[in-house]
DOBA-45663 format. One record per residue: x, y, z of N, C-alpha, C in turn. Coordinates in steps of 0.1 Angstrom, whole numbers, plus 5000, padded with zeros to 4 digits. Example, Ala and Ser with C-alpha at 12.3 -4.5 7.8 and 13.67 -1.06 7.14 Angstrom:
2
513249435078512349555078513249675078 512849785071513749895071512950005079 
// end
This chain:
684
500849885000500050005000500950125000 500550244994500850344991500750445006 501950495010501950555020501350645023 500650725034500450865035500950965029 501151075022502851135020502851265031 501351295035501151395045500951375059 501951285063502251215076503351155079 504051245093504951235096505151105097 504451025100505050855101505150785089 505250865079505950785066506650845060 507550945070508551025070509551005077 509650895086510650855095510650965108 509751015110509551175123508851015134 509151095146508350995161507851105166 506751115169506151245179506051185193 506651315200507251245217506351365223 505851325237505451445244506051395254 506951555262506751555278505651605286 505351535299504151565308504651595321 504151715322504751755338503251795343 502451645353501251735357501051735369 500051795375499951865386499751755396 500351715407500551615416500051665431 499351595439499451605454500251495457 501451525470502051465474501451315485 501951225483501551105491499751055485 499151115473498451065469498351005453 498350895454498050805443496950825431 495750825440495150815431494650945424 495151035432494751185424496251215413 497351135417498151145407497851095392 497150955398496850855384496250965382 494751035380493951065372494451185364 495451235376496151335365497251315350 497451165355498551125351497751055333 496451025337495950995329494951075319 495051215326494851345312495551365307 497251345311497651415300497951295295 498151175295498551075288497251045275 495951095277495451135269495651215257 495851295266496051385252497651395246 498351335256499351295241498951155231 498351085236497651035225497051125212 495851195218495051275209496351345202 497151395203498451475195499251365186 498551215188499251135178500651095182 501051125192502151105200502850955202 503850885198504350765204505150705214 505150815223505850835234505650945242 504950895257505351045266505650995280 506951095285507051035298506951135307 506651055319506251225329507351185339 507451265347508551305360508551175365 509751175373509951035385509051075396 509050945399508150895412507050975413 506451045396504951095397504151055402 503850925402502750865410502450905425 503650915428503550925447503851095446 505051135442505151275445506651235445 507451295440509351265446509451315459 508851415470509051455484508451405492 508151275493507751255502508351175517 509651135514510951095524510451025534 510450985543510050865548508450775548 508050885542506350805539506650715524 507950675519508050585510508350465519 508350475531508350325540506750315544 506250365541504750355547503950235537 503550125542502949995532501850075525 500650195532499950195529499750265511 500950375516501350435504501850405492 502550275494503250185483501850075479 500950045487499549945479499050095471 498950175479497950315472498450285456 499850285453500450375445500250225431 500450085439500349955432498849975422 497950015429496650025424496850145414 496950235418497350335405497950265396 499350225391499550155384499350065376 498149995383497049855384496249945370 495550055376494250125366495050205358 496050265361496950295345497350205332 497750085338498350015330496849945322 495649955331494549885320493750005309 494150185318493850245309494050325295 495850215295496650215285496450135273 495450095272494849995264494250095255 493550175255493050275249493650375241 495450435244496050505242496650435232 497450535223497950525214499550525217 499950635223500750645231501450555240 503250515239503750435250504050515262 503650505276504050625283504950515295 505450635303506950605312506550685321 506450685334505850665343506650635358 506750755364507550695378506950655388 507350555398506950505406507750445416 507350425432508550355442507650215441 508850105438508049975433509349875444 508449805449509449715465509849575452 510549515452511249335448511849335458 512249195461513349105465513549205475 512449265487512849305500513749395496 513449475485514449635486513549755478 513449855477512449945471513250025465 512650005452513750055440512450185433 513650345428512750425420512250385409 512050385405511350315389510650405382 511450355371510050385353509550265350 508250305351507050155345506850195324 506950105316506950185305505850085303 504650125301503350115298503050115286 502450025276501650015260500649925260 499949975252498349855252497549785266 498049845276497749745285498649615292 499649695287500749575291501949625297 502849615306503849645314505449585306 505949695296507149615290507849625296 508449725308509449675316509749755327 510349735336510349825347511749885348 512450005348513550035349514050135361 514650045370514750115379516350235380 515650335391517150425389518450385395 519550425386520950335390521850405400 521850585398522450655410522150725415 521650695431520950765441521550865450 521650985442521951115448521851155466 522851115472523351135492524151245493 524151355490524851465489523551595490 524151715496523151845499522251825506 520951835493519751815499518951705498 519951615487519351475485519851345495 518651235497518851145509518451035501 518551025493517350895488517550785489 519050735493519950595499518650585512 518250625519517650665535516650595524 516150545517514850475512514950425500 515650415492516050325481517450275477 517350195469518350155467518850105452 519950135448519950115432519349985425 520150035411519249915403520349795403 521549855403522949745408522649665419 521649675430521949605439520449515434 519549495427518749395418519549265419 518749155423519149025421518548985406 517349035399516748925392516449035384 516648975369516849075355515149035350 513948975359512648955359512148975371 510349025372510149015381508949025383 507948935391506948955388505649075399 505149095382504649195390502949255383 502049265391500949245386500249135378 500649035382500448895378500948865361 502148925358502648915348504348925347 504748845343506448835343506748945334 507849065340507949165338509649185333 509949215325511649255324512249365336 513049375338513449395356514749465350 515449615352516549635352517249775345 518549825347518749925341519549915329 519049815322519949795304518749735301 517549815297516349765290516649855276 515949775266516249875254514949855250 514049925245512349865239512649925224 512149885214512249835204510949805196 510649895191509349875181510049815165 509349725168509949605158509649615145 508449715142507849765128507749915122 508449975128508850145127510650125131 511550175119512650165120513350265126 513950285140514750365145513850375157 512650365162512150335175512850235182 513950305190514250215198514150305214 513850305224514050385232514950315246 515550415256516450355269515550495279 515550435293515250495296516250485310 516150655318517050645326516550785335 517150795351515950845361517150965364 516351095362517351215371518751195372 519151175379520751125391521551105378 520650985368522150925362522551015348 521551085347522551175337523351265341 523351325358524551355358525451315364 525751175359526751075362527951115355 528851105356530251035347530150995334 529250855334528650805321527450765327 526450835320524850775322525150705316 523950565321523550435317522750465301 522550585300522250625289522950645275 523950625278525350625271525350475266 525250395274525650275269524150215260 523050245263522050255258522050255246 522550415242522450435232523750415220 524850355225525550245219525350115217 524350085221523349975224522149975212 521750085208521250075192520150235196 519550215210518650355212518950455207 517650495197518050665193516950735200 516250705217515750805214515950775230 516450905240516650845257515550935261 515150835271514050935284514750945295 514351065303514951095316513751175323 513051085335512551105346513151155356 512651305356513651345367512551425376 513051455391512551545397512951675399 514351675402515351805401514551905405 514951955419514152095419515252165416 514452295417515052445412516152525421 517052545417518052655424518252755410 518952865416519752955409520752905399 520252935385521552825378521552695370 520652655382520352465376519552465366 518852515360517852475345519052505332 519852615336520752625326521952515324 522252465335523152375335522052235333 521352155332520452105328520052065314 519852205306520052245292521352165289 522252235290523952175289524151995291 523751985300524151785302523251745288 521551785289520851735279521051775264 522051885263522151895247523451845245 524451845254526051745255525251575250 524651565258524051385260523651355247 522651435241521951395229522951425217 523651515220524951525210525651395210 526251395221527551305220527151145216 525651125222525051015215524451005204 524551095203523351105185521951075185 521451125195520251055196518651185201 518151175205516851235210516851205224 516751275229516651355245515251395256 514551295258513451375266513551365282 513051525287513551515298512151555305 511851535314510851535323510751585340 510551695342511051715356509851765365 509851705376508751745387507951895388 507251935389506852065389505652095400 504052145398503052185402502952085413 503152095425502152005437503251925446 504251975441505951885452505551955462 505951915473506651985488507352075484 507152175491508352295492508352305510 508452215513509552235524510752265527 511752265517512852265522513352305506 512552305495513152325481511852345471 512252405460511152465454511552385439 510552395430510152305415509852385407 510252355394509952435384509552375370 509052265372508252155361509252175349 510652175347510952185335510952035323 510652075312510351985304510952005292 512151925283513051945272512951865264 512251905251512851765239514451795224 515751715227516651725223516651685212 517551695204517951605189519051655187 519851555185521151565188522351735191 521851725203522351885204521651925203 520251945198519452115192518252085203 518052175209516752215216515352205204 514552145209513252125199511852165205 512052195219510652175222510852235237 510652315250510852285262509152435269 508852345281507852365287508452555293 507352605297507252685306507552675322 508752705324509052675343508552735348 508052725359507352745368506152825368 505152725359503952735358503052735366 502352785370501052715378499952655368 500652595356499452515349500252425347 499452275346500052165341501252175329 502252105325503252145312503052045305 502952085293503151965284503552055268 504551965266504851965250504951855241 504951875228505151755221506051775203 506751705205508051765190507651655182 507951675169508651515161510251515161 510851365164512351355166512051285148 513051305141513351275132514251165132 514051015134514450925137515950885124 515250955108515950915100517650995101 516951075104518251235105519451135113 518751115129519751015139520550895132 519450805124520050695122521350735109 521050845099522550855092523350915096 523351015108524451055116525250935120 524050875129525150725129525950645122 525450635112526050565104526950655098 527550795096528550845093529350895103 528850815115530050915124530850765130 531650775124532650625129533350625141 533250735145533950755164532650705173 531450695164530450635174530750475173 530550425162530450285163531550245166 532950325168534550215172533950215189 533150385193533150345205532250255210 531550185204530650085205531349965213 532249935198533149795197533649775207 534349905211535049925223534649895238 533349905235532449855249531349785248 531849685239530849575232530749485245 531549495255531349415267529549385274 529649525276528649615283527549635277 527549605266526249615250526049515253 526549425250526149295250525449255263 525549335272524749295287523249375283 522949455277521449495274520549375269 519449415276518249355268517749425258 516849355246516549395237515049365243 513649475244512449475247511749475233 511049395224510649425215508649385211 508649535209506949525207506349605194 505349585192504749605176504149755183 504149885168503950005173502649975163 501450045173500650065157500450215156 501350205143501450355141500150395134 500350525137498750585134498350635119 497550595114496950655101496650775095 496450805086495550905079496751045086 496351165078497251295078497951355089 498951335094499451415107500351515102 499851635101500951745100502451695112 503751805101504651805108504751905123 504951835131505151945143506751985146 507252045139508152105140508852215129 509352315134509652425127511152355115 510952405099512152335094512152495086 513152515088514352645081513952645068 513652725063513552745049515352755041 516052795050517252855047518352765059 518352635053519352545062520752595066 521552695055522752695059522652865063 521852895065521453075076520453025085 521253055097520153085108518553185108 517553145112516953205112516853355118 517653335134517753415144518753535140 518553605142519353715137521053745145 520953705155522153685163523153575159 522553425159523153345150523453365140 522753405132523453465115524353555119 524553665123525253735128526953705131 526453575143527653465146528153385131 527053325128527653215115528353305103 527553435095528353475092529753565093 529953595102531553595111532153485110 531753365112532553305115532653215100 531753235090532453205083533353275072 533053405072534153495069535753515070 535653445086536953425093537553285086 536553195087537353055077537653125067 537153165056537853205044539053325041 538953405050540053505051541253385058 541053335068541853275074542553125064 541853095057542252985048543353085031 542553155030543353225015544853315022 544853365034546053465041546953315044 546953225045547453065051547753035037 547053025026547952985010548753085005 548553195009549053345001550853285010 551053295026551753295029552653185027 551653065025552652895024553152935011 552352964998552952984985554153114980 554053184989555253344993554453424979 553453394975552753454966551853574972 552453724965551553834972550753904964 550453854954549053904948547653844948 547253904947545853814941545253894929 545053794920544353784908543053754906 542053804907540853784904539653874890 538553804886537753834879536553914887 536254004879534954044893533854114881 532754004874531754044875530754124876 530454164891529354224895528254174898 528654034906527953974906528353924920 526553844925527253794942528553724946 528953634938530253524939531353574941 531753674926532753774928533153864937 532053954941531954024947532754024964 531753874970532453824982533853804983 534453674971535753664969536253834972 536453894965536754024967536854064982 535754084986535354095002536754055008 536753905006537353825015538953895009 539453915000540653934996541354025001 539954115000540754295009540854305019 540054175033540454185040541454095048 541853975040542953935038544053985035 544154085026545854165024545854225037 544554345041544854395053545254295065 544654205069545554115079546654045081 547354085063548754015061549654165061 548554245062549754395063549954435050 549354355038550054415024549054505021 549254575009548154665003547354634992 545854704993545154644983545454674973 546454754971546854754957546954644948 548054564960548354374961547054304950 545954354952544354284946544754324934 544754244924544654304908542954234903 541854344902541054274898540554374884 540054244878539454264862537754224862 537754344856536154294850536254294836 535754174828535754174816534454144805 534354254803532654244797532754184786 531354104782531354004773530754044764 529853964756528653994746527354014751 527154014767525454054773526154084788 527254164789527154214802526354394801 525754364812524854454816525454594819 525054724817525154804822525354814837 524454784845524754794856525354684867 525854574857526854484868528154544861 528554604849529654664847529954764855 528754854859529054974865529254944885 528354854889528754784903530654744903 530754674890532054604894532954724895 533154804887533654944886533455024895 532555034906532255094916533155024925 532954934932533454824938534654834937 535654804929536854844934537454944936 536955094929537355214935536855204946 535755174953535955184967536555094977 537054984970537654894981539454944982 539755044970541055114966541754974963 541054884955542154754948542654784936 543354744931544154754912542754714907 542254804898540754774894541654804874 540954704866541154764852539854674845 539554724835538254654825538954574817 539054464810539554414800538354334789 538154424780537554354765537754244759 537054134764537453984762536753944748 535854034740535054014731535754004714 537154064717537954064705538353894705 539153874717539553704722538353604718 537653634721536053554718535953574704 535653624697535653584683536653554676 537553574681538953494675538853354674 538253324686538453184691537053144682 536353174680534753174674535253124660 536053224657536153194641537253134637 537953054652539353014649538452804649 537352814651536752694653535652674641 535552814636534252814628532852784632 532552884643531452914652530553014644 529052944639528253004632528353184636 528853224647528453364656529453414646 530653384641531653464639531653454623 530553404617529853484603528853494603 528453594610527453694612525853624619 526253484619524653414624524253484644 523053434644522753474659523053334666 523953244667523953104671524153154685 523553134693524153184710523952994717 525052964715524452764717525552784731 525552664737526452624749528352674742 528552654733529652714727529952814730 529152914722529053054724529253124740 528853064748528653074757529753014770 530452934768531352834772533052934769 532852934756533953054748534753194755 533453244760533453374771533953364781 533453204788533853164803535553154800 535553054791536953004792537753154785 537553264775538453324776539153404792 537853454799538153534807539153454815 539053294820539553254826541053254826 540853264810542153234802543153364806 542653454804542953584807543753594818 542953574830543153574844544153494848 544353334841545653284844546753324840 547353404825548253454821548253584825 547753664834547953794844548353744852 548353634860548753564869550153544864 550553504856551953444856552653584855 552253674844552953814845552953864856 552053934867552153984877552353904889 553053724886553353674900551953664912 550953654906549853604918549353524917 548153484923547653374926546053404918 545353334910543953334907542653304918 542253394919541453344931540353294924 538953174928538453124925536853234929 536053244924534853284925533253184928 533253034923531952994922531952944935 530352934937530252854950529752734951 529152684966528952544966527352504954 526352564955526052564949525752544935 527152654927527152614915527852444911 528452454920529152334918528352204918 527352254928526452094929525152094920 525352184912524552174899524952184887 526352214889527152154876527452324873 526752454875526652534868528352644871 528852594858530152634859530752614845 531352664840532452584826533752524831 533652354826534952304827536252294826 537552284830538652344827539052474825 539252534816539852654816538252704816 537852754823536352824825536552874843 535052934846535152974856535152834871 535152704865535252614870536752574878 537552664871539352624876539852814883 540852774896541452874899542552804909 543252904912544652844922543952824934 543052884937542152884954541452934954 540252884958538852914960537952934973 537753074977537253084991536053064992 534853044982533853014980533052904976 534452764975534352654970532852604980 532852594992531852515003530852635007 530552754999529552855005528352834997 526952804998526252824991525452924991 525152954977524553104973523853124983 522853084991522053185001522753225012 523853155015524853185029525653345022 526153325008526953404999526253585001 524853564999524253654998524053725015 523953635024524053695037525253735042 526253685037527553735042527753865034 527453885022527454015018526754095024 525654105030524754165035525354165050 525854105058526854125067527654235069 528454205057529754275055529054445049 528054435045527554575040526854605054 526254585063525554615073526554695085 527754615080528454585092529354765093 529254815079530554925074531254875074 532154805074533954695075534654845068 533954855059534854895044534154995039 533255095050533255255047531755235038 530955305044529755355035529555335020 530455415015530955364997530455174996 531055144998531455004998530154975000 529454975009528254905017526954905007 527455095002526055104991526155014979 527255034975527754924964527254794968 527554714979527254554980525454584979 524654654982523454674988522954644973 523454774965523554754948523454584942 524454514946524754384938523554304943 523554324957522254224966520854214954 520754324952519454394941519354354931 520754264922520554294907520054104907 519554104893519253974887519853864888 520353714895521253624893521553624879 522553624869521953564856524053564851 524453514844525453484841526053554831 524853634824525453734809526253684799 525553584799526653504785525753574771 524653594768523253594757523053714759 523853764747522853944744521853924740 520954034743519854074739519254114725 518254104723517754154708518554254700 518654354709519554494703521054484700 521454344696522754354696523554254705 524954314703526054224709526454294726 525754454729525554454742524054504747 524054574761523054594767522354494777 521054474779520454464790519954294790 521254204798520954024795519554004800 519553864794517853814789517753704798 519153634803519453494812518853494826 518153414829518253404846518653304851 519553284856520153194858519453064866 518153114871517253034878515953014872 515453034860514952954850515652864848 516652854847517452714840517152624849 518252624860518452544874517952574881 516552644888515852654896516252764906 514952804915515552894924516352864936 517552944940518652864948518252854961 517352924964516352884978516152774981 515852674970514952534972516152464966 516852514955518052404956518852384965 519252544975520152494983519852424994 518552364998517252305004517752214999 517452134991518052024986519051984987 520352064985521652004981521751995002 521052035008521852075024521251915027 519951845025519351735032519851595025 520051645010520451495001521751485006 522551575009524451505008524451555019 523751605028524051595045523451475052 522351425047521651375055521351255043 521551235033521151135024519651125026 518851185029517351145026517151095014 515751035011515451034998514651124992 514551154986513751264973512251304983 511651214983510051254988510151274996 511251235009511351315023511851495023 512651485014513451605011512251695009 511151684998510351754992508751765004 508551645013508051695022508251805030 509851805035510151895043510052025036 510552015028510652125018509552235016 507952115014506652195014506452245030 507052205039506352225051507452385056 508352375051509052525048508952615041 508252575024507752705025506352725022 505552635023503752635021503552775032 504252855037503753015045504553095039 503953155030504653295028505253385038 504253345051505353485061505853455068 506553315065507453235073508853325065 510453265073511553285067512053405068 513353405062514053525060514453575048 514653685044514553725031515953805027 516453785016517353855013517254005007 518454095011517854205010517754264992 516154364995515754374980515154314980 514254244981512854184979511954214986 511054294981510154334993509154204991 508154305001506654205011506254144996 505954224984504854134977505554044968 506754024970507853924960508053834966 507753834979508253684989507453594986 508153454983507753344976506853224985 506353184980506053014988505752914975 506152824978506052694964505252614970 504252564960503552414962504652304961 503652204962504052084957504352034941 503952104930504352054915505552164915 505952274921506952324916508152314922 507952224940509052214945509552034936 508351954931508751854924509251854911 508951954906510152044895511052054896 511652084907513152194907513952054913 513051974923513951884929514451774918 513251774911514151654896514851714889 515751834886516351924882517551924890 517151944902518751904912519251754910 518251644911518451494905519051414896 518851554889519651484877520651594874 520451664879522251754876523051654886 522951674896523551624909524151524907 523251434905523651244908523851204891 523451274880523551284870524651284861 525351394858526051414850527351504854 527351564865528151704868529751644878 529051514882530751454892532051494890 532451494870533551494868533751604869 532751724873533551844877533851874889 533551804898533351854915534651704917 535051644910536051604909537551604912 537451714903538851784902538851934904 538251984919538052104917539152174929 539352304924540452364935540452354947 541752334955541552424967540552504972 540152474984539452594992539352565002 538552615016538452615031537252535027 537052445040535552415043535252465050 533752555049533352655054532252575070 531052525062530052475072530052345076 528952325083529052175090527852065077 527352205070526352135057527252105045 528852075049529752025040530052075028 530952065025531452055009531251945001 531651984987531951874977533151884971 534351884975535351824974535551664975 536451664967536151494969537651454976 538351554984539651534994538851575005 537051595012537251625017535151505019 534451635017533451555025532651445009 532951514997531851454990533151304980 532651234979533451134970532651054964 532551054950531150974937532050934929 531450854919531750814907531550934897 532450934889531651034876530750954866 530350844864529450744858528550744863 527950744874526750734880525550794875 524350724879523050754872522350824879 521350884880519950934888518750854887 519050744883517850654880516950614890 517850564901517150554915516150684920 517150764922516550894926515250934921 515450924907513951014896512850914901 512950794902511850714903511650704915 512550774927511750754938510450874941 510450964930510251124928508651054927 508450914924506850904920506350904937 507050904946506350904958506050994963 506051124955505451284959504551274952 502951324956502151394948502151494941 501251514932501351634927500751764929 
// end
């Protein structure tokens, strides 16, 4: 059967809720009923997982009334009428409780599904320091004699290496573990999740001091990092004792590192949240990060002591919107502070990578082409403030603009602006005499009088200027700086060999155009380089993508007819593409889900500057399945042998490059065949 395609569960997403609800201390059964509204409604939310705070059931304060028999049968029967009103829910929930075996009383998570008890996991390190006593009434899960146990007239899995395992949804695997042990040394959660778990729960009570939610944040985005996994955390709130310490119900859902989801502290309303973990995202982190699985091997001892808990999920039918926010703009932050940060810092990689070749090569020029265009432009950026950190002068910059057969009025006159204000060696060079030489040195219809404007024609231009720019190099002793970026590269859009596809070093090799355009916008916002300067970049931000190879009607110059995003699509949604397919290997119809769910709002995202309110875009579904078979087959297609053999440059982001000395390595023969045909699994 034909999947949903408008449901996160045929997307590889798990929708998780935390539950922080409102508790009286030492009573059970007013806990269950609370315990069992919200465990409702994370059902109703379509939820396949929610866990609420430790020893919810009873209350975590209640210190010696956990010796009291009466309070421990109260709490059995809760348990008793939870576990049959889980039959109903959709949702697997986790659940704390003080549960007595073998004459010792252990904290416990009960993990509750269908009506059935899959396993009991008790907590492993019981915090006897400050204000915590809990040795004074429990006792770890190490000191367990029996890895079973019965309980509610059913033989129960017993222990702190449970792993549960939904046997028919791939990457549901969950570990669970109580407060104390994540801030262990090595939480038991660690081994867990070297153990195969990508998704950890943590029942905690943790009251509130000065400080501690922030440090909190930190263990649980460290944990979910370093494990690769999904993070839910659950902490006591509304109806503890404050005798001696106060609560603040905090509630966190992680993915590896990134905050997704976290409650309101110190509410006087019940908390609850609910994320989708992206199960697929986890499982190819893992499988690309090889310091996870050696450390596996390494402690295959201790893996091998886990149990494997395995139960059938019945995942839910029919439409579930995505519950989570996805970036329109993967490699720019949304937040204005972050962008801020990312573009600094990656400014600093590429100044820092080209001042590091200039010095290893004893080479003190730089040679570049400039355009008037975004690519250019930056390179430039980056060069002038590279001589200045090496102390030379921008004189040092020798840059050429060389107009063709459809360069524009006004990217001639930007480029011309541009370097009188950055005060670099600025000169024009007429590449159009070279160009028909070569036209008519091949017997190119253009150069007897036809209008042939074919990939030739076009190709001719690229490769003279380039040509140009190398033999200025040898005369003036510098280096050719490289201008295209990640982008063009991963759609091939570039000329091969002597074209704008080849330079001695390239600071723009791993930048993709939408990063390109905010770092300009950066560096213009910022002044770096004097007013002059800033209005100019403001200028380039404004003008048309288009490459100017094709004059216009009127002739061999004036105002180009190209957009470079008719051809290859707009770089918004390609660079959407190129960031999920070779970061994350999704497949096609996942990519194009997320894709719609990014931009189906117009007044979502960030906008680059020069586009006003009524230009801002949103794409359906037939046109983001356009553009993405367009990236499919450039990409995986035909374009390898140029991302092949391509220059030097810095690796900028953590959304990778395509170098193939560094993150991307293909065949140049390869097909798209797979890919296109997985394309039938988007509607239209």
């Amino acid at each position: 059967m034909r999947k949903e395609f408008h449901s996160i569960y045929s997307h590889g997403f798990l929708r998780s809720a935390v539950c922080v609800p409102e508790i009286e201390v030492a009573n059970p059964l007013f806990n269950f009923e609370h315990t069992l509204t919200m465990a409702r409604r994370a059902s109703d939310a379509k939820a396949a997982l929610a866990v609420f705070p430790e020893l919810g059931l009873t209350g975590y304060t209640n210190e010696d009334l956990f010796q009291q028999e009466t309070l421990l049968t109260s709490c059995l029967e809760a348990v008793s009428r939870l576990r049959s009103e889980s039959r109903k829910l959709l949702s697997a929930i986790v659940v704390g409780a003080p549960l007595r075996f073998e004459g010792r009383l252990f904290n416990c998570a009960l993990v509750l599904y269908r009506g059935k008890v899959l396993g009991i996991v008790p907590k492993t390190y019981l915090p006897n320091y400050r204000e915590f006593y809990e040795k004074r009434q429990f006792c770890s899960a190490d000191h367990a004699i029996s890895d079973e146990v019965d309980f509610l007239g059913e033989r129960v899995p017993f222990g702190n290496r449970l792993i549960f395992h939904a046997s028919n949804y791939p990457g549901f695997s969950f570990f669970v573990e109580i407060c104390e042990d994540l801030w262990s040394p090595i939480p038991p959660s660690t081994i867990g999740a070297l153990g195969g778990a990508q998704v950890l729960l943590n029942l905690s009570a943790s009251n509130i001091t000065v400080g501690k939610a922030e440090y909190r944040r930190k263990l649980a985005a460290v944990q979910s990092g370093k494990c690769l996994a999904a993070y839910l955390y659950s902490a006591a709130g509304i109806g503890e004792s404050t005798t001696d310490l106060a609560w603040d119900g905090h509630g966190m859902i992680w993915e590896n590192g990134s905050l997704i989801a976290e409650t309101e502290r110190f509410s006087r309303e019940e908390g609850f949240i609910s994320a989708d973990i992206d199960l697929e995202r986890l499982t190819q982190e893992r499988m690309r990060v090889t310091s996870f699985r050696d450390t596996a091997l390494l402690h295959k001892g201790l893996i091998d002591g886990l149990a494997r808990i395995e139960f059938d999920f019945e995942i839910p039918s029919g439409k579930i919107p995505l519950q989570r926010s996805i970036e329109r703009f993967p490699y720019v932050p949304a937040d204005f502070s972050a962008r801020d940060e990312r573009c600094r810092e990656a400014y600093n990689i590429q100044v820092q990578g080209l001042s590091k070749r200039l010095k290893s090569s004893g080479i003190k020029k730089i040679v570049l082409g400039l355009s008037g265009g975004l690519d250019s432009t930056h390179a430039l950026i980056v060069a002038a403030k590279t001589v200045d950190l090496l102390g030379l002068s921008r004189a040092d910059i020798l840059a050429y603009t060389m107009p063709g057969f459809a360069t524009s009025a006004k990217t001639l006159s930007n480029a011309h602006a541009l370097m009188k204000a950055l005060g670099v060696r600025g000169e024009e060079l007429d590449v159009k005499p070279s160009c028909l030489q070569m036209l008519k040195d091949i017997g190119h219809p253009f150069s007897k009088g036809r209008k042939s404007f074919d990939t030739t024609f076009e190709n001719v231009q690229a490769g003279e200027r380039t040509s140009h720019l190398f033999r200025l190099a040898n005369l003036h002793d510098g280096l050719v700086l490289g201008t295209g970026d990640l982008s063009e590269a991963a759609l091939g859009w570039c000329t091969y060999g002597v074209g704008d596809h080849m330079s001695h070093y390239n600071v723009n090799a791993s930048v993709p155009k939408t990063l390109i355009q905010h770092l300009i916008r950066w560096v213009a916002n910022s002044n770096e380089f004097g007013s002059k300067t800033s209005r100019v970049l403001f200028s380039i931000l404004a003008t048309e993508i288009s490459p100017e190879l094709i004059p216009g009607e009127n002739g061999v110059s004036g105002k180009a007819i190209q957009r470079t995003e008719d051809t290859i699509g707009p770089y918004e949604l390609q660079d959407f593409h190129l960031y999920y397919i070779t970061r994350f290997g999704f497949v096609p119809s996942k990519v194009a889900y997320l894709c719609l769910n990014a931009w189906k709002d117009r007044k979502m995202g960030i906008w680059p500057h020069g586009i006003t309110e009524d230009k801002r875009r949103e794409y359906d579904m037939k046109t983001i399945k356009k553009w993405l078979s367009v990236f499919l087959r450039r990409f995986f297609g035909n374009t390898q042998f140029k991302r092949s053999c391509v220059p030097n440059g810095p690796k900028v982001g953590s959304g990778g490059s395509l170098s193939p000395r560094g993150d991307w390595r293909a065949p140049s023969d390869s097909v798209a065949t797979v890919w296109i045909k997985e394309l039938e699994n988007i509607p239209e």
